[in-house]
N, C-alpha and C positions, 0 to 999 in steps of 0.2 A: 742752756746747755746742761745737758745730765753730770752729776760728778760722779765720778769714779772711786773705789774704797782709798782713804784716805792713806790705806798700808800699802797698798797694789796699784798696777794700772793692767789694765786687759785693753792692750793695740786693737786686739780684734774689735772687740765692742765699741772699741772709741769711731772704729771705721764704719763700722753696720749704722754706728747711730751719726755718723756725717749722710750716710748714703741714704738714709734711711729718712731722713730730714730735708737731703737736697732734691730726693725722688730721680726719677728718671730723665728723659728726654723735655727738656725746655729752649725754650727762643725766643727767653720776650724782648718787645721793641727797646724797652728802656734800659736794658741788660749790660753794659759797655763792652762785658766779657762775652759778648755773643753766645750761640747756641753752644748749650753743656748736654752730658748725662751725665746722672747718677752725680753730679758738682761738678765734674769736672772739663773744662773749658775746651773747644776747638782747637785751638794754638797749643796749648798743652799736650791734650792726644794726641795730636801731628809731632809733636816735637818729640814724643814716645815712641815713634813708629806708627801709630795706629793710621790706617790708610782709609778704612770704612766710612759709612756711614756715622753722623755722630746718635745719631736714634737706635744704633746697631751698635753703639759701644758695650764689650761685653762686660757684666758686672766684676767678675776677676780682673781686668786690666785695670777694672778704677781702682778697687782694690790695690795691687801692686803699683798703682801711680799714688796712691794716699802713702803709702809705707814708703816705697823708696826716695819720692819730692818732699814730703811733708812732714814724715815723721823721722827718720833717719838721716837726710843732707841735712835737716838745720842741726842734727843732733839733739831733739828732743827726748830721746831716748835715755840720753844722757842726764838730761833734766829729772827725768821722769825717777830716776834711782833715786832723787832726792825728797822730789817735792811732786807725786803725782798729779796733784790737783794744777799746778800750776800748768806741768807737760798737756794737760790734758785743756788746757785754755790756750798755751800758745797753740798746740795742732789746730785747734777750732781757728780761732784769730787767724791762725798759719794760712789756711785754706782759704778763708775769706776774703783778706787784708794783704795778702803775702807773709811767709815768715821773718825777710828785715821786720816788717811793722811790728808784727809778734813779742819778736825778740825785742825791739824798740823800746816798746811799752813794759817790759820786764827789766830791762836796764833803767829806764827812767825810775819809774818805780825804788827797785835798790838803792838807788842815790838817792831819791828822795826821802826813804824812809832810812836812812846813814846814820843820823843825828849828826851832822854836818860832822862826816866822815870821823866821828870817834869809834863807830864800830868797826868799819871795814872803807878801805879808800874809796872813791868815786871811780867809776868804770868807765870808759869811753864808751858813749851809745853810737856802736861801731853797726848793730844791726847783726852779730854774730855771735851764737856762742861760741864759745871759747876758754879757758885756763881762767882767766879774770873774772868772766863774769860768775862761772860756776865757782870758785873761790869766796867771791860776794855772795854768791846765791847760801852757801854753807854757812858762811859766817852771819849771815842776815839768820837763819834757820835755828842756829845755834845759842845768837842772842836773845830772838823773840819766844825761843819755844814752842809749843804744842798749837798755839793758836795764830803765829807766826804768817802762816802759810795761804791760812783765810784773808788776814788783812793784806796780804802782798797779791795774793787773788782779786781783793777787791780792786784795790787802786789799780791795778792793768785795768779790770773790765771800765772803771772810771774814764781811762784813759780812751779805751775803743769805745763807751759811748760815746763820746765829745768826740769821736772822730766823724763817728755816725752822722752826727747831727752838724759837724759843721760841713760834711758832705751833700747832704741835703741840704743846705741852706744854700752852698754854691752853685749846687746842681739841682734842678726843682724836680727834674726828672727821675730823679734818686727819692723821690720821699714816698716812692710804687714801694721799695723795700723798707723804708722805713721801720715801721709798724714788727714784721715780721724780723729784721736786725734785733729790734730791741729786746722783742718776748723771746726771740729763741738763741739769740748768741749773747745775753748779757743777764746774770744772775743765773738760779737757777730753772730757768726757762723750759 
């Protein structure tokens, strides 16, 4: 996944390069989220409104479904004033994984990297942000510094590739994405 400037985040471009990565109309057999465009899943469009065809989804719907499901209801946004790089891994993850998982891996994370809670207390990995976790998220930012942000980047992506793989290991039909999981949503891919 491409990063974003480390002082900014551009919404727009973090969507171009989802859309841009997921391509248009697919339906593969191994798929569980059945036929998408442009990422974005059948059950989703439908639950937007969208009544068409899904090879007919227009590209602005996807658009306005990435911003207001994905980057806005988890409150990424919010993330994003802090710590862009990371905003810009939970939306990826978000989209992927769902945003509970996202956020998941961002609270674990935080506790884990605590120093057994003398920096900032243990957060419930509720799956939400929220007052707590962005508190931790601050104070995690605040004690580590400039490079802070990178190692709390890593450890999520840690966390979604071991999701990755113990996914495919459950599911043998998951290891079609495999390959492509790991080059393009884990590092700088």
């Amino acid at each position: 996944m491409s990063r974003p400037n480390p002082r900014s985040i551009d919404t727009d471009a973090l969507i171009d390069a989802v859309i841009d990565r997921e391509g248009g109309y697919v339906n593969h057999p191994a798929d569980r989220g059945g036929a998408t465009c442009w990422g974005i899943t059948e059950a989703v469009a439908r639950a937007q409104g969208y009544a068409g065809a899904m090879r007919e989804l227009p590209r602005g719907d996807a658009v306005s479904i990435y911003r207001r499901l994905y980057w806005r209801r988890p409150a990424f946004d919010q993330v994003a004033r802090r710590a862009p790089m990371i905003a810009a891994e939970l939306f990826d993850t978000g989209i992927n994984m769902g945003a509970g998982t996202a956020i998941g891996f961002l609270q674990r994370a935080l506790n884990a990297l605590n120093r057994a809670a003398r920096d900032y207390p243990d957060i419930a990995t509720d799956r939400e942000i929220g007052p707590r976790t962005l508190s931790a998220l601050d104070a995690f930012l605040r004690v580590r510094g400039a490079g802070g942000e990178t190692v709390l980047l890593r450890a999520m992506e840690a966390l979604q590739g071991e999701r990755y793989i113990a996914l495919a290991e459950r599911r043998p039909s998951q290891e079609a994405f495999l390959y492509g999981w790991l080059a393009n949503r884990i590092g700088d891919g």
